[in-house]
N, C-alpha and C positions, 0 to 999 in steps of 0.2 A: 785176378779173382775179385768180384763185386763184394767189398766191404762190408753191405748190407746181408750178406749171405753166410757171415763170419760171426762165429760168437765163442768168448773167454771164457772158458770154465775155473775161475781159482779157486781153490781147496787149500789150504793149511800153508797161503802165501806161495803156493806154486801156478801157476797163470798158464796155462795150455789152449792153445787156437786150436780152434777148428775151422775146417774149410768146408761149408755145405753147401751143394746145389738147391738143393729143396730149401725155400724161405717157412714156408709151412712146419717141417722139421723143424728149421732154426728155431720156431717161433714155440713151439712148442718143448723144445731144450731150456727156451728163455725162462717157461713159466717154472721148469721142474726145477731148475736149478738157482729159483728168485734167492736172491740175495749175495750169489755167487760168481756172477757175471761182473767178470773184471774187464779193464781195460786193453784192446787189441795191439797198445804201443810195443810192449818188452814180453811178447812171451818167452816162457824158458825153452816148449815145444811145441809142435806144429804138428796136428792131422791133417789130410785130404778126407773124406765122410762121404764114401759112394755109396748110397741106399742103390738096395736090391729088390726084387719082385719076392713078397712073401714066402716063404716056405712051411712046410710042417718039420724042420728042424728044431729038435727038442732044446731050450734054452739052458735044461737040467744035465746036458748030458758035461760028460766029465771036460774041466779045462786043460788046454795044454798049454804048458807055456816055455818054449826052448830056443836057447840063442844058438846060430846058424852062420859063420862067418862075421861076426861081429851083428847081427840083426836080430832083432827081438822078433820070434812069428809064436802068435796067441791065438788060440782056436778055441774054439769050441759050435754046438750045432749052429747056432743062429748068427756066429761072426765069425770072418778072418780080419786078422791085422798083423803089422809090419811095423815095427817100428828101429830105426837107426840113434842111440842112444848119442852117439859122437857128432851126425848131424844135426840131432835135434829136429828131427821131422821121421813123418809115418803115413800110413796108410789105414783105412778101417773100411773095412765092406759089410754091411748089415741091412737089413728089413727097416723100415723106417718106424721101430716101437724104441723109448727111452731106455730101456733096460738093457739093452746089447752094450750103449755107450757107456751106459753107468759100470756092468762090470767089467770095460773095457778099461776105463777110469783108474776104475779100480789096482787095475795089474799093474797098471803104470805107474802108479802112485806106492803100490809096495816095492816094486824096481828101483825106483828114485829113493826111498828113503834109506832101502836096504846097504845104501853106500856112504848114506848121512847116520847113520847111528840110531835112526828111526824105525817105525812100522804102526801099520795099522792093528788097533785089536778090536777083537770082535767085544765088546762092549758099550756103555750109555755112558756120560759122559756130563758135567756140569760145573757153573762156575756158581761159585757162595764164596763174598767176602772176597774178594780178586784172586781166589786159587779154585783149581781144578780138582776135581775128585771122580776118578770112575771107578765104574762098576760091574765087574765081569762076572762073566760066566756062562754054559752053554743055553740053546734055546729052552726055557721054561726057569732058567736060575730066578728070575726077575725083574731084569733089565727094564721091559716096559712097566710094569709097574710102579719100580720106583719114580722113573720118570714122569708118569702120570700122575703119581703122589706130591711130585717137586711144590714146595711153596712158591709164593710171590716175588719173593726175594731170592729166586736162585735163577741162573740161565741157562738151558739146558743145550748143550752142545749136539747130542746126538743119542737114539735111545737103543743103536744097533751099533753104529761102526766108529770109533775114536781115533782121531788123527793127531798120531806121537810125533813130536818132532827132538831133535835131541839139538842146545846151542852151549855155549862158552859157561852158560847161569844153569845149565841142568836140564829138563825137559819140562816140555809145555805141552798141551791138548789141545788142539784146535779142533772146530765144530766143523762139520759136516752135511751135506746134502741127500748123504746115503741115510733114509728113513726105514728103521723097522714097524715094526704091531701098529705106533703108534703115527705113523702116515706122517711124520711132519718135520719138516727141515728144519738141521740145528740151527742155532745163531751162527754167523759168521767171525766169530773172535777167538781169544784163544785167551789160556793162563796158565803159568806155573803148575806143575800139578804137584797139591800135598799129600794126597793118597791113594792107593788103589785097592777096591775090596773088591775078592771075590764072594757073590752072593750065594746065600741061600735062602729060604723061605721055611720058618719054624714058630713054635708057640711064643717066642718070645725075641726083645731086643737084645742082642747081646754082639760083641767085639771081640775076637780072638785074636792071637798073635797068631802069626805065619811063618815058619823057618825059611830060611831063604834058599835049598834045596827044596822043598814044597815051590814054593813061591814062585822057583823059575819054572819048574815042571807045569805048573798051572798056568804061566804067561806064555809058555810054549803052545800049547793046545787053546789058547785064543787068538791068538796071532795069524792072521792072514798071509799067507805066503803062496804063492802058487808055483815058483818056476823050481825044476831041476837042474839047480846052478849049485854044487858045493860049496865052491868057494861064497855064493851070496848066503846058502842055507848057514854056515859056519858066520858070517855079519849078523845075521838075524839071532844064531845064537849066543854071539859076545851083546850085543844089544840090549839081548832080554836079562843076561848077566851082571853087564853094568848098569842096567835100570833098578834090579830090584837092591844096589848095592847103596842106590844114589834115594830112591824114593819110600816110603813107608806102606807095607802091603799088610794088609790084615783081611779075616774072613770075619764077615758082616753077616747074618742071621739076624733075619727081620720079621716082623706080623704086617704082613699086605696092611697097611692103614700110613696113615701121615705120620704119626708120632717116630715112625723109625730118623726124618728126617734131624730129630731132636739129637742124633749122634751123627752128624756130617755139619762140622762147624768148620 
């Protein structure tokens, strides 16, 4: 395979080749995924990226995602893919538009952490002062907003999708290429995380506790998950268990302006 035709996608320290014919593709994976583009030496896993002749297969329609004698196969309208977890390589067939790979990416990346004590949650994401703080909740909680409020002094990871990693020191957030509302790729770093709100939008600033039976129910319902695997569904949910056991959750009710930031220290 021509070198030139191969490009690293890392996300949250995990380093994934692809293998594409199409340099044009390539090149255009380069631009989506600027700042993300690791090095070809040590990936963990390996695509093949056979572009196909466009369809009118709807991108919305529902994901499947089922393991099949030991092999990952993920569908949905506008991709198939294959992936062998034990050899550490796969396959992907799609239309040549970015968004097939990204939620291909994606499944992958909840697969992989689902065995690491990790996952992805559907929320924004930022570093202040070298710790992490996200902020959940469903589309309209305020996700984009606050991220578009963030000060100068803060790095914004991601204003849709947060990448959990769980290590020996506790859990960290790394930033993200997957952009919601606000069109624009996290930073590439990652930190400690000291809190996680869920949002809402109201007359005023204010901080609530969170019980920790709330707390897991609410990290359940942002959590990205796609396969029908029990035994991974049951990691995801010790995960979300000993996350909220380890980190400090509270509901954050905010007035859409900057001054909310004046309570994320």
């Amino acid at each position: 395979m021509n070198r030139s035709c191969e490009i690293t996608i890392e996300i949250g320290g995990m380093p994934i080749l692809l293998h594409i014919e199409n340099d044009t593709f390539r090149q255009m994976l380069a631009r989506r995924y600027a700042g993300f583009v690791g090095s070809p030496s040590r990936p963990r896993f390996e695509f093949e990226v056979e572009l196909t002749a466009p369809s009118a297969d709807d991108p919305d329609d529902e994901v499947r995602v089922e393991m099949q004698a030991g092999v990952w196969r993920l569908g949905r309208g506008d991709f198939r893919a294959q992936w062998d977890p034990r050899a550490g390589r796969g396959r992907i067939r799609q239309s040549a538009n970015p968004y097939s790979i990204d939620s291909v990416l994606r499944i992958v990346h909840t697969l992989i952490l689902a065995r690491e004590g990790g996952f992805l949650l559907h929320s924004a994401g930022a570093i202040r002062n070298r710790r992490a703080f996200l902020f959940s909740g469903l589309s309209g909680a305020g996700k984009t907003t606050i991220s578009r409020l963030a000060p100068a002094d803060v790095t914004l990871l991601t204003d849709e999708v947060s990448y959990i990693r769980r290590d020996d020191d506790g859990y960290h957030a790394c930033g993200t290429p997957f952009a919601g509302e606000l069109a624009r790729l996290g930073e590439n770093c990652s930190a400690p995380i000291s809190c996680l709100f869920f949002l809402k939008q109201g007359p005023e600033n204010k901080l609530e506790s969170v019980d920790k039976p709330e707390a897991i129910r609410r990290l359940m319902r942002n959590i990205l998950f796609f396969a029908e695997d029990m035994s991974l569904v049951q990691n995801v949910f010790q995960s979300a268990c000993e996350f909220v056991e380890r980190v400090p959750v509270q509901r954050l009710t905010f007035v859409p302006d900057s001054t909310v930031w004046g309570m994320v220290q």
